[in-house]
N, C-alpha and C positions, 0 to 999 in steps of 0.2 A: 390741465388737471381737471377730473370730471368729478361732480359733485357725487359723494357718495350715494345721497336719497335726496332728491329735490324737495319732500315732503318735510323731511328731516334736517338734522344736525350735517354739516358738511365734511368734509374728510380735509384737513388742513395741510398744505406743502408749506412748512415755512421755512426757506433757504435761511434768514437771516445773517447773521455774525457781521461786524461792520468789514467793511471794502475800504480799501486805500482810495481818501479823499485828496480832493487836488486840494493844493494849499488854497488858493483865492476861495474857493468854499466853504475852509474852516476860517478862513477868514471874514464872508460874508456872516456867516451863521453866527459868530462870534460878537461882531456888531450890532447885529440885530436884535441880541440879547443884551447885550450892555445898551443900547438905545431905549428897550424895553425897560429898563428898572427907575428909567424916567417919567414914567407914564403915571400918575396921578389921580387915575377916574375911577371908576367903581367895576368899569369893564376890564377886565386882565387881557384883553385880545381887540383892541382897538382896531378897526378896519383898514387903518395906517398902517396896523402892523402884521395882519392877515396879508396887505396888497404885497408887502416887501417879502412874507414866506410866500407866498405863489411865484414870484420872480424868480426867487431861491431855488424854488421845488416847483414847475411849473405843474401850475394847475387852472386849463383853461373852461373848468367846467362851474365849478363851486370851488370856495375854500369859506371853512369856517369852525366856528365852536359853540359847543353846548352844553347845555349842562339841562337833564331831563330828570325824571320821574322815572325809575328803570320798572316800575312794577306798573303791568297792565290794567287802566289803559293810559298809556304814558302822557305824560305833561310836558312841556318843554318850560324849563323854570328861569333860563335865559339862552337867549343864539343874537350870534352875531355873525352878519354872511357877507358874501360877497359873492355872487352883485346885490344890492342891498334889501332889492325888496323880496329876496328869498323865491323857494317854494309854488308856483300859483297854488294857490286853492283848492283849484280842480286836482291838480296831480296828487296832492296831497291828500286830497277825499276818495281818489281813485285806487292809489298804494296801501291804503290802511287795513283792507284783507290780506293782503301778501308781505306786510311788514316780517311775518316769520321768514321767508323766503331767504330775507339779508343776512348770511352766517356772519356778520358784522356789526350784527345789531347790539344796543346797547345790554338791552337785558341778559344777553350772553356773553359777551366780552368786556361787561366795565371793570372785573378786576386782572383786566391781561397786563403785562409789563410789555411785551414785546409792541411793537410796529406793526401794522397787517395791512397788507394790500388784499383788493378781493381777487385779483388774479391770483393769491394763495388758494384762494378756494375752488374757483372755477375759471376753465377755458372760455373762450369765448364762444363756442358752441354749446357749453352748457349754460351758460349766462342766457343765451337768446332764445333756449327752452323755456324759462321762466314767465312766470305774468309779470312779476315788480319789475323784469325789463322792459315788455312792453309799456307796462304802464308809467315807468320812471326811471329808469335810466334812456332808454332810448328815445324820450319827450328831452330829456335834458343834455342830451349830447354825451353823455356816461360811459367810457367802456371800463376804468379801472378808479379805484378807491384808495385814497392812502388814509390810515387812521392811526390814531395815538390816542389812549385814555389814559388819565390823570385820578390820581387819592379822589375819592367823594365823599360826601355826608353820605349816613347808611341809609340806604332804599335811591340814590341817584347815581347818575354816571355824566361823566365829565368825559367829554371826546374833542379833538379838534381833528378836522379832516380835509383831506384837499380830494379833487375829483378831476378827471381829464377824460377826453375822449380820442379816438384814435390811435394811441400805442398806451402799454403798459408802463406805470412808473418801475424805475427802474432798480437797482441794490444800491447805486449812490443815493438813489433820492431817499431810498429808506434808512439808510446808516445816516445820512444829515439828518434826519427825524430822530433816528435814537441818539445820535451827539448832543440833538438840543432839550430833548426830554426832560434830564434832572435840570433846565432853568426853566422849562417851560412851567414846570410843576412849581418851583420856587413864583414864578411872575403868577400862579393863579392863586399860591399861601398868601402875596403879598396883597393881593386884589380884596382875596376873605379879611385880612385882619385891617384895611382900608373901609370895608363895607361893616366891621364890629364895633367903627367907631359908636353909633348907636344901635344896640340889639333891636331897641322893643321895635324898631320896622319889622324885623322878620317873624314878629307872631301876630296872631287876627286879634280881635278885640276880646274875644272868649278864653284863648292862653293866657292874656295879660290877667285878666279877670282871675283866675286859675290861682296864676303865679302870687297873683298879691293874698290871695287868700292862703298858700302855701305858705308866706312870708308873715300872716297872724297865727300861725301855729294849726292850722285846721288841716283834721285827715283826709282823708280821700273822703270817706262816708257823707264824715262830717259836709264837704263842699259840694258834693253831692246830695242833700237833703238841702242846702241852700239856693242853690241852680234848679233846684228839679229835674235833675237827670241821672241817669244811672252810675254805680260806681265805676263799674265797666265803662263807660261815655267818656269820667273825670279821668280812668289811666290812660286812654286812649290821647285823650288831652296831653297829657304827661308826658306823654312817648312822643310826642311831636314837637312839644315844647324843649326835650333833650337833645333832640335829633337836630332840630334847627339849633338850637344854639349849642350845638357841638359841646353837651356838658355830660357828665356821668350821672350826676345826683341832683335831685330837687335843691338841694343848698346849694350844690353850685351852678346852678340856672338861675337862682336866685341872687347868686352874687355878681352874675354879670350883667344882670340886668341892674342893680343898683347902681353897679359902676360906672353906668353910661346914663345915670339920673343925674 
């Protein structure tokens, strides 16, 4: 399948719909997930449990998760990889021109439902037209992508993905991906409301500041002529302070922050 414009948006083939899996797979898949709701730590995707989905879904290149910054120029706000020490440097400082190239990038795919390999998008002869393949998949051993995104906070995207080289993954490996989806989404609700044991980690020192003056009854203006900075500056503030702590209204950003005093 040839990419539509290489420059551009890519033209998608996605066969989908799940495939009759062999039982020992839904039975693998099934384990992996009931093993997972044991898991305790703050990370929703332990490397323990990355190794056992590559085994699953062999993926002998990467496999991993993330959770980014979808608006340019992106942050990586957590990853967890394997093999662990991720990325080099170099490939990473090399790929950051042609990050558009990836029709699987987050900024365009974090609110997809479906499963996507990037052989939906391109052959292997239009892949090797690319720069991001010289510069990064072909450093990394890459010929196909399997990816999965998950619900985010608004303005990030949550992906986990495996990576292989020399053949395409397949329509079982993608139908196990979308069997496991609705827990994989339940193991990363469980991770968030794990890590809300206390909020006030997830704001800087200037939100808290914010928030407690929001909490003595002060307007925007108002906190604003107290801070010395613009009103515009303190909703900016606001919007980030919502966003992280996944609330609607100042009052109730206000109240989960108490709740965890």
């Amino acid at each position: 399948m040839a990419w539509a414009d290489f420059e551009g948006t890519a033209r998608l083939s996605y066969r989908g719909g799940v495939v009759r899996l062999a039982d020992k797979d839904v039975r693998s898949a099934l384990e992996l997930v009931w093993d997972a709701a044991e898991y305790t730590g703050v990370d929703p995707f332990p490397r323990e449990f990355l190794a056992r989905l590559a085994s699953l879904i062999r993926a002998d290149a990467i496999v991993g998760y993330h959770e980014v910054e979808a608006r340019a120029p992106w942050r990586v706000v957590e990853a967890v990889e394997i093999p662990a020490e991720g990325v080099p440097i170099e490939i990473q400082q090399a790929a950051t021109p042609f990050c558009p190239q990836d029709p699987l990038q987050n900024g365009l795919r974090r609110g997809e439902r479906r499963v996507l390999k990037l052989s939906d998008c391109a052959g292997r002869r239009g892949m090797r037209k690319l720069d991001l393949y010289h510069c990064v998949w072909k450093p990394l051993g890459i010929d196909d992508s399997l990816r999965v995104w998950f619900p985010a906070p608004p303005g990030r995207a949550r992906t986990m993905y495996l990576e292989r080289g020399k053949r395409d993954f397949s329509e079982r490996d993608r139908s196990l991906l979308e069997l496991l989806r609705p827990s994989l989404i339940r193991i990363v609700r469980r991770a968030d409301r794990r890590r809300r044991g206390d909020v006030r980690a997830l704001l800087t020192p200037r939100e808290l500041e914010i928030l407690r003056w929001i909490g003595r009854g002060k307007t925007t203006r108002e906190i604003a002529a107290l801070l010395v900075v613009s009103p515009h500056t303190v909703r900016k503030h606001v919007e980030h302070i919502l966003e992280k702590l996944n609330a609607r209204t100042r009052s109730e950003a206000l109240a989960r922050v108490v709740e965890a005093c």
